[in-house]
C-alpha positions in Angstrom: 16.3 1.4 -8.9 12.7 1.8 -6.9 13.2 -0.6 -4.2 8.9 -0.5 -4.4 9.1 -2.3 -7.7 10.7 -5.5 -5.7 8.6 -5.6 -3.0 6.1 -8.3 -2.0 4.6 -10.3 0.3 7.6 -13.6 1.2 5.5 -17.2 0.5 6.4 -20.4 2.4 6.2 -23.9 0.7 3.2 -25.4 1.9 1.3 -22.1 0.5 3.1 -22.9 -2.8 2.4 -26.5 -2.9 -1.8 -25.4 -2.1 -1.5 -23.5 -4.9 -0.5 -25.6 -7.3 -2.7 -27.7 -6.3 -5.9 -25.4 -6.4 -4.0 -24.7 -10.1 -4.5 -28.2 -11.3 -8.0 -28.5 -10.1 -9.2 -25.4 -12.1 -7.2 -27.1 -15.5 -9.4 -30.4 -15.0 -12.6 -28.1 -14.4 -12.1 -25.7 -17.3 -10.8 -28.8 -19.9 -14.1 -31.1 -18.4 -16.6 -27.5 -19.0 -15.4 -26.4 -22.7 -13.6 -29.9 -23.9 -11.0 -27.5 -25.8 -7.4 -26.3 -26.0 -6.3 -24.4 -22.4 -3.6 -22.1 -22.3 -2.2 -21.7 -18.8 0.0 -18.7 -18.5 2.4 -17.8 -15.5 5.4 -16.6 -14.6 8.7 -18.4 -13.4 9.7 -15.6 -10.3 12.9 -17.4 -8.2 12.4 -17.3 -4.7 10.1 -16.8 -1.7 8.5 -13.6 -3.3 6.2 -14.2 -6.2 4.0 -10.9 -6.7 5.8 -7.5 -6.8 5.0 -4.3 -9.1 7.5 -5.2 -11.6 6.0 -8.7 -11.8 2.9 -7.3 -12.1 3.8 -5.2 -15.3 5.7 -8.2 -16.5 2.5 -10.6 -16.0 0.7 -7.8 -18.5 3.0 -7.4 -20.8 2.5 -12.0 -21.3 -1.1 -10.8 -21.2 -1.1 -8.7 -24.2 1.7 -11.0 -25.6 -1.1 -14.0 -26.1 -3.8 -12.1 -26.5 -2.4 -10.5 -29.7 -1.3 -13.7 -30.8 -4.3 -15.7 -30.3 -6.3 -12.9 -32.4 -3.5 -12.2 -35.0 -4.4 -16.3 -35.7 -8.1 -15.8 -35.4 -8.6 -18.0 -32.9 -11.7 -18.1 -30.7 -10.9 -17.7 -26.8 -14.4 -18.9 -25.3 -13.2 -18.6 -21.9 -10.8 -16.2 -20.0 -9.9 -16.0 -16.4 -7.1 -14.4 -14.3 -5.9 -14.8 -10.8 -3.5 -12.1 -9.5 -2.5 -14.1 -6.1 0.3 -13.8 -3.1 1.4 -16.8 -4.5 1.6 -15.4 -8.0 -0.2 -14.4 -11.4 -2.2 -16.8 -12.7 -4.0 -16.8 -16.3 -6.5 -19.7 -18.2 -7.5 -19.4 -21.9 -10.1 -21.9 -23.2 -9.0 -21.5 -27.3 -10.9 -23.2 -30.1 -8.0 -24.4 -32.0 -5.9 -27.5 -32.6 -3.3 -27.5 -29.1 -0.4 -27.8 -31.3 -0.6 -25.1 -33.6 -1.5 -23.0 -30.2 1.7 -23.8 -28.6 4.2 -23.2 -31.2 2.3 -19.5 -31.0 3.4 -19.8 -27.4 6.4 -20.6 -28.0 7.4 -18.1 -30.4 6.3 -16.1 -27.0 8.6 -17.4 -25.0 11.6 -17.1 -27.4 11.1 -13.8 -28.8 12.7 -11.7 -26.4 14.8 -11.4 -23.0 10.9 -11.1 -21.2 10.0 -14.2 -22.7 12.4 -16.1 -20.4 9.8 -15.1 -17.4 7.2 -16.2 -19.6 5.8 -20.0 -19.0 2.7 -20.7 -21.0 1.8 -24.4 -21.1 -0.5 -25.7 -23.6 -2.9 -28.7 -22.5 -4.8 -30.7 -25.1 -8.7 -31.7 -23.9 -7.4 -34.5 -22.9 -5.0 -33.4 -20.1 -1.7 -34.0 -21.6 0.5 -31.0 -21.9 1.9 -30.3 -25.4 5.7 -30.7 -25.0 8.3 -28.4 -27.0 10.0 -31.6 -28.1 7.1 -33.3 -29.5 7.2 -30.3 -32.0 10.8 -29.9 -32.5 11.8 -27.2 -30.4 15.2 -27.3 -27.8 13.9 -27.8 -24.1 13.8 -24.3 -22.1 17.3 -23.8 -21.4 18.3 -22.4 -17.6 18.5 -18.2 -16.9 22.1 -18.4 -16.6 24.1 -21.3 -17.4 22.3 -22.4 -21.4 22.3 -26.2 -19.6 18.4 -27.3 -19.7 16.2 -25.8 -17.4 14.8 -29.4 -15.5 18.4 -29.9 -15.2 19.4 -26.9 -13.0 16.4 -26.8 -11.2 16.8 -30.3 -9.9 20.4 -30.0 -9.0 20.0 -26.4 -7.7 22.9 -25.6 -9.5 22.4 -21.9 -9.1 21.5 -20.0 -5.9 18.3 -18.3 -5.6 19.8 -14.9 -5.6 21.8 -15.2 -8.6 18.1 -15.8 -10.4 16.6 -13.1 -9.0 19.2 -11.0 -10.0 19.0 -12.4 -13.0 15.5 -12.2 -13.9 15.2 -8.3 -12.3 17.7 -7.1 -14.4 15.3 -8.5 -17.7 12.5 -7.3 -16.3 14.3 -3.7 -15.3 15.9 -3.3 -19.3 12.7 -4.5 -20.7 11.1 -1.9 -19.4 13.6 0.8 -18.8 13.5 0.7 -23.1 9.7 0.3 -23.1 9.9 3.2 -21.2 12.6 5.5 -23.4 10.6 4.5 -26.3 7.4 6.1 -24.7 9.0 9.0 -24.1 10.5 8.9 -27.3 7.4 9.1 -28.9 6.3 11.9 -27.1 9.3 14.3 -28.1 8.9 13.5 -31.8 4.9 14.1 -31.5 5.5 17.3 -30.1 7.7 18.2 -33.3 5.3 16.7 -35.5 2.6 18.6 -33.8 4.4 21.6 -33.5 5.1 22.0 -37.2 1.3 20.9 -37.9 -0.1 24.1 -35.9 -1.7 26.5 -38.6 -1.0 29.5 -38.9 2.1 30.1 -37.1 2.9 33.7 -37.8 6.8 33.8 -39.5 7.2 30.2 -39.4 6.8 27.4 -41.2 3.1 25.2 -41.4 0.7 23.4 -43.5 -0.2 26.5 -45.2 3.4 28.2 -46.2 7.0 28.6 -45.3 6.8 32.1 -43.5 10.1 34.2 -43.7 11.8 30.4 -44.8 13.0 30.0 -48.5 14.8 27.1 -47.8 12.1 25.0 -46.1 9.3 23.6 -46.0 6.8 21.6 -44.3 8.0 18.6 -45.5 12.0 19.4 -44.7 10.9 19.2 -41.3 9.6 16.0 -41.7 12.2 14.8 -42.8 13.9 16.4 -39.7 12.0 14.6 -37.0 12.8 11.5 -38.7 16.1 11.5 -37.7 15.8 12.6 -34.3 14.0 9.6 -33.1 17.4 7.5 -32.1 18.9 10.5 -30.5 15.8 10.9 -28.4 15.8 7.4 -26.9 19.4 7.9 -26.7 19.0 11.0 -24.4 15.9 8.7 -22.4 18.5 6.0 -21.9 21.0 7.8 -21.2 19.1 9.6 -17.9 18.4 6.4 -16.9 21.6 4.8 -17.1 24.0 7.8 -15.4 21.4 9.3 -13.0 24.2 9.4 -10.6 26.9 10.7 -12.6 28.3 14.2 -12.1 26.0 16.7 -13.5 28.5 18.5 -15.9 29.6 15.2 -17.0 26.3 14.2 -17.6 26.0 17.3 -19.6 29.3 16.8 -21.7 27.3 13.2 -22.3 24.2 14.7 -23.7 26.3 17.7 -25.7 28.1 15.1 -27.6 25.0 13.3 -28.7 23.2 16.6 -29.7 25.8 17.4 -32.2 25.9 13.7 -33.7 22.0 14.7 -33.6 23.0 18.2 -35.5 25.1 16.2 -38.1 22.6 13.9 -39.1 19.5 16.6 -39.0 22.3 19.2 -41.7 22.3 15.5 -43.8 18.6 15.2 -44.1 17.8 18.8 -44.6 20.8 19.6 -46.8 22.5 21.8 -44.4 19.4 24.0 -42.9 18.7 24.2 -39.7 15.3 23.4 -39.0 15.6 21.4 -35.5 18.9 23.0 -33.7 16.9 24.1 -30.8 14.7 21.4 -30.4 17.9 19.2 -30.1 18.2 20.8 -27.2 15.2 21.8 -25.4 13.6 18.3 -25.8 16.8 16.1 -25.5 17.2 18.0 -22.2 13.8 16.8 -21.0 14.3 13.5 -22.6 17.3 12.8 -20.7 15.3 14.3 -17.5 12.7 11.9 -17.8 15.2 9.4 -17.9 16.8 10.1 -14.7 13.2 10.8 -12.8 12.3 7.6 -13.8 15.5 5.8 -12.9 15.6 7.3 -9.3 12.5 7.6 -6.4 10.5 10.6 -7.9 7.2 10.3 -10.2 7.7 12.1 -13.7 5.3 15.2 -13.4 5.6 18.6 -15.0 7.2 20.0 -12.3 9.4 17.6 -11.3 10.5 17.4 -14.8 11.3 20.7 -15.0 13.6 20.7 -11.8 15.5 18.2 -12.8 15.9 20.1 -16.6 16.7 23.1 -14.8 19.6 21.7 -12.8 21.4 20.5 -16.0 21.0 23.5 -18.0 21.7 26.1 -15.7 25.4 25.0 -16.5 24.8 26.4 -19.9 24.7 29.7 -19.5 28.2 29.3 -18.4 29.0 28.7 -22.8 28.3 32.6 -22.9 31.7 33.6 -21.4 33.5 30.6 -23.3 32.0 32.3 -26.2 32.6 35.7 -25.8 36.7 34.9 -25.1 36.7 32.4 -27.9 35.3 35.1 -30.5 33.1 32.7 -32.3 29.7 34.2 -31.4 26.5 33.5 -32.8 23.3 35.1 -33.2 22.0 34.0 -29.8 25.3 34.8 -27.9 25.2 38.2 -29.8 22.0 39.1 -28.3 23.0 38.0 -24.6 26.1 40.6 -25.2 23.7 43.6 -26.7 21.1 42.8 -24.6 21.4 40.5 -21.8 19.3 37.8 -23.5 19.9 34.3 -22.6 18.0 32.6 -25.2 17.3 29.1 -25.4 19.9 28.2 -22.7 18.0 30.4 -20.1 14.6 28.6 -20.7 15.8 25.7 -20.3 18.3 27.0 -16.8 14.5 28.6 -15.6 13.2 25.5 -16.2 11.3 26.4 -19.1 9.5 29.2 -16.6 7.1 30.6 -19.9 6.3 27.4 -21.1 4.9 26.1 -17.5 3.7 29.8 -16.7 2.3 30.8 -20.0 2.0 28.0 -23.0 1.1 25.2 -21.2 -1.7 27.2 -19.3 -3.1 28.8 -22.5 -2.8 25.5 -24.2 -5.1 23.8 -21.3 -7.3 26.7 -21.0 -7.9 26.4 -24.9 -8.7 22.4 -24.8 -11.0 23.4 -21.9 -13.0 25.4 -24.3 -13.5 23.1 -26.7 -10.8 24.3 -29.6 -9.3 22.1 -31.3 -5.3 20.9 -30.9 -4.6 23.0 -33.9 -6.1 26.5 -32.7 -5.0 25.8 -29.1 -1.6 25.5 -30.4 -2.0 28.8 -32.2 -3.3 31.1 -29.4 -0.3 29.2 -27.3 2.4 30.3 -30.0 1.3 33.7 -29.6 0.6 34.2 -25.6 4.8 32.9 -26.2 5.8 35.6 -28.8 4.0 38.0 -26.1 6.1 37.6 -23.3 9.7 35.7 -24.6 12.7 37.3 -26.2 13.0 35.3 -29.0 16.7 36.0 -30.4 15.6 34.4 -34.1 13.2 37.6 -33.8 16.6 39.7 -32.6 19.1 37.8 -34.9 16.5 38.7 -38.1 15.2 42.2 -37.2 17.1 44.0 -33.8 15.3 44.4 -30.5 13.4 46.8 -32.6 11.7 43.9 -34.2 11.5 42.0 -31.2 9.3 45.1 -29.1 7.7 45.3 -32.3 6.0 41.1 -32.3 5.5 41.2 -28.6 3.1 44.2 -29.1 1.2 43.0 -32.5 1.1 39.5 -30.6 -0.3 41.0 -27.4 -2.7 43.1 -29.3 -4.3 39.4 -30.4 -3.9 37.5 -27.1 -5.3 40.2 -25.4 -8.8 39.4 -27.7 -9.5 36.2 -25.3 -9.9 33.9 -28.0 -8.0 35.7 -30.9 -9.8 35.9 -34.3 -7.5 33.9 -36.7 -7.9 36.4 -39.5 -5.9 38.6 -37.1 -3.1 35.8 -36.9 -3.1 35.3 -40.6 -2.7 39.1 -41.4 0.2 38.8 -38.7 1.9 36.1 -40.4 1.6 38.3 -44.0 3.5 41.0 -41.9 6.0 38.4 -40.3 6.9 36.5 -43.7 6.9 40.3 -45.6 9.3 41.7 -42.7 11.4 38.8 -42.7 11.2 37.5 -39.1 11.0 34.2 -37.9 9.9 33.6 -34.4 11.9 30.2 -34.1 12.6 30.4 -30.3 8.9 30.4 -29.8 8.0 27.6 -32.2 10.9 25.5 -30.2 9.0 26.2 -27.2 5.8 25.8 -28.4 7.1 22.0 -28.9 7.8 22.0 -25.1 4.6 23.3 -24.4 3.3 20.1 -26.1 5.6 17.5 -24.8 4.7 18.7 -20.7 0.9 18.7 -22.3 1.5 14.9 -22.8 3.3 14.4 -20.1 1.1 16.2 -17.9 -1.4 13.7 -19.5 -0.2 10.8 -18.4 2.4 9.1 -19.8 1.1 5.5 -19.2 4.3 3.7 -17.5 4.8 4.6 -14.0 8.3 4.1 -13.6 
């Protein structure tokens, strides 16, 4: 874990006591000014240190917490202030509603969720009093650790002050550890779902047709990415939960999840493959991610692709297992014929043509105004240019193979290819019977390090 996301500046009592005090003063100024319900919102932090970066996230995740809450009820915050101090986060709401009904909202806060626990949002009528959890029958908080009430503890000092840090770092850690695999998450599944939006994709399927498919369509794939979503989190989590275990163990880890992944993606598509290489391409970077963001490095494209490229590199190594076990498919067969590494070798370069020639064409693209759909297109085919796609090999011979990278380089080669051209290639493609799957895998890659190359929002 990021030692950063602990640190702080330590606070001594009497700066804790002039705090509280200053706190008090501003409740009686704000109740005498507006004469309405106050919501005061901080955060219960053991010990000397009260503002850190992981407080700091968990201070705006309360933030967003009431603020949804007090518009999901429609009620009317005439006043707002916050007060990010050394002493520790501080946040006043002036709310035009009945204090009662406002803190059982609050409450609800408090106890939805492990986070909550951090969470301490009093409720203070116009009159001064606070509005009590008992008054409205709700249990007292109950302590971090022990279930006993909270006043209880916290008198007697029945726990130590590191046992509650430790206690309260490791909520704030999961909580966001799985606010972060669910980010990422997202990302792999809209890079599928943009992937199989791009139209035309020459061969393959889209919005438009199934290419040289007869057994699926646009929606079969939709169905596809559906089911992927708990084995990418899965991958995310597990990254961040084994970033220090043995790399070929780590692997053996991720293989066993992508073929539970397989099983269920043959049950929703009645037994076609339409996702067998994104499994792997984007679980690999989901479980990269995961491990980045668990250790000291910032997720960037780059970095990303390092860490991808030390776990697959022990790939390739399934070649000669392969070859001696005499169970070969089409991908393996082109690596004998031809040297071809397929899938595994993107990933074991670190998916070299996606940073080197997708991603750049995708950019370059958006940086001319086309749209996501057409900048997707022109990046599909600067990939069937210069990859050896073994669908292409598996469907037509290296013959087939020369054949794409030349019509497809013939269009590239335009600038900003005329999609007339592209259509007319995917009439030839879909006639011929080849399917550039390899390419449309990566072209999902290409989007994912788009997005992440974007910003992915959580800097873990």
């Amino acid at each position: 874990m990021k030692k950063e996301w602990f640190k702080g500046d330590y606070v001594v009592l009497q700066e804790m006591l002039q705090a509280r005090d200053l706190r008090a003063m501003r409740q009686k100024k704000l109740l005498n000014l507006h004469r309405q319900t106050l919501i005061c919102f901080t955060l219960n932090i053991p010990g000397p240190i009260k503002r850190f970066p992981l407080a700091d996230w968990t201070f705006k995740e309360g933030m967003k917490s009431i603020k949804a809450a007090l518009t999901a009820a429609r009620f009317e915050v005439t006043y707002y202030q916050q007060f990010l101090k050394k002493t520790g986060h501080e946040a006043f709401f002036s709310v035009k509603a009945p204090a009662d009904k406002v803190k059982k909202m609050m409450i609800l806060i408090e106890d939805s969720c492990a986070m909550g626990r951090i969470f301490d949002i009093d409720v203070i009528q116009p009159d001064g009093t606070k509005v009590q959890r008992d008054n409205l029958g709700y249990a007292s908080r109950s302590c971090f650790l022990c279930g006993l009430p909270a006043v209880q503890c916290a008198r007697s000092r029945t726990h130590s002050v590191d046992q509650l840090q430790q206690y309260v770092g490791k909520i704030m850690i999961e909580h966001f550890f799985n606010k972060f695999s669910d980010h990422i998450t997202e990302l792999a599944l809209r890079s599928l779902l943009y992937e199989i939006s791009v139209t035309p994709k020459p061969g393959l399927v889209d919005r438009i047709n199934n290419g040289a498919h007869n057994d699926m369509d646009f929606f079969t794939f939709l169905d596809s990415c559906c089911t992927l979503i708990p084995y990418f989190k899965t991958c995310v989590s597990l990254g961040l939960r084994y970033t220090s275990l043995d790399i070929k163990e780590f692997l053996m880890l991720l293989r066993t999840e992508g073929v539970m992944a397989e099983e269920k993606m043959f049950a929703a598509t009645c037994g076609v493959n339409t996702h067998k290489g994104a499994i792997f391409s984007l679980g690999l970077l989901c479980a990269a991610a995961g491990r980045i963001a668990a250790r000291e490095h910032n997720l960037d494209v780059e970095c990303l692709c390092n860490e991808v490229q030390n776990i697959a590199k022990y790939t390739l190594e399934d070649y000669d297992f392969k070859i001696s076990s005499g169970t070969i498919t089409g991908g393996e067969l082109a690596y004998i014929k031809h040297g071809i590494t397929g899938i595994r070798g993107e990933a074991a370069s670190g998916f070299l043509n996606v940073r080197k020639i997708g991603l750049p064409e995708l950019r370059k693209q958006l940086e001319h105004n086309k749209s996501l759909n057409d900048a997707g297109v022109f990046a599909l085919l600067h990939l069937m240019k210069y990859t050896s796609d073994t669908n292409v090999i598996k469907r037509g011979g290296k013959e087939a193979l020369d054949d794409l990278k030349g019509k497809a380089g013939r269009i590239v080669n335009q600038g900003f290819p005329n999609m007339e051209d592209v259509k007319k290639l995917d009439e030839y493609l879909t006639e011929k019977n080849i399917s550039p799957g390899g390419c449309a895998d990566l072209l999902a890659v290409t989007f994912f390090l788009y997005f992440i190359s974007s910003g992915t929002d959580l800097e873990l």
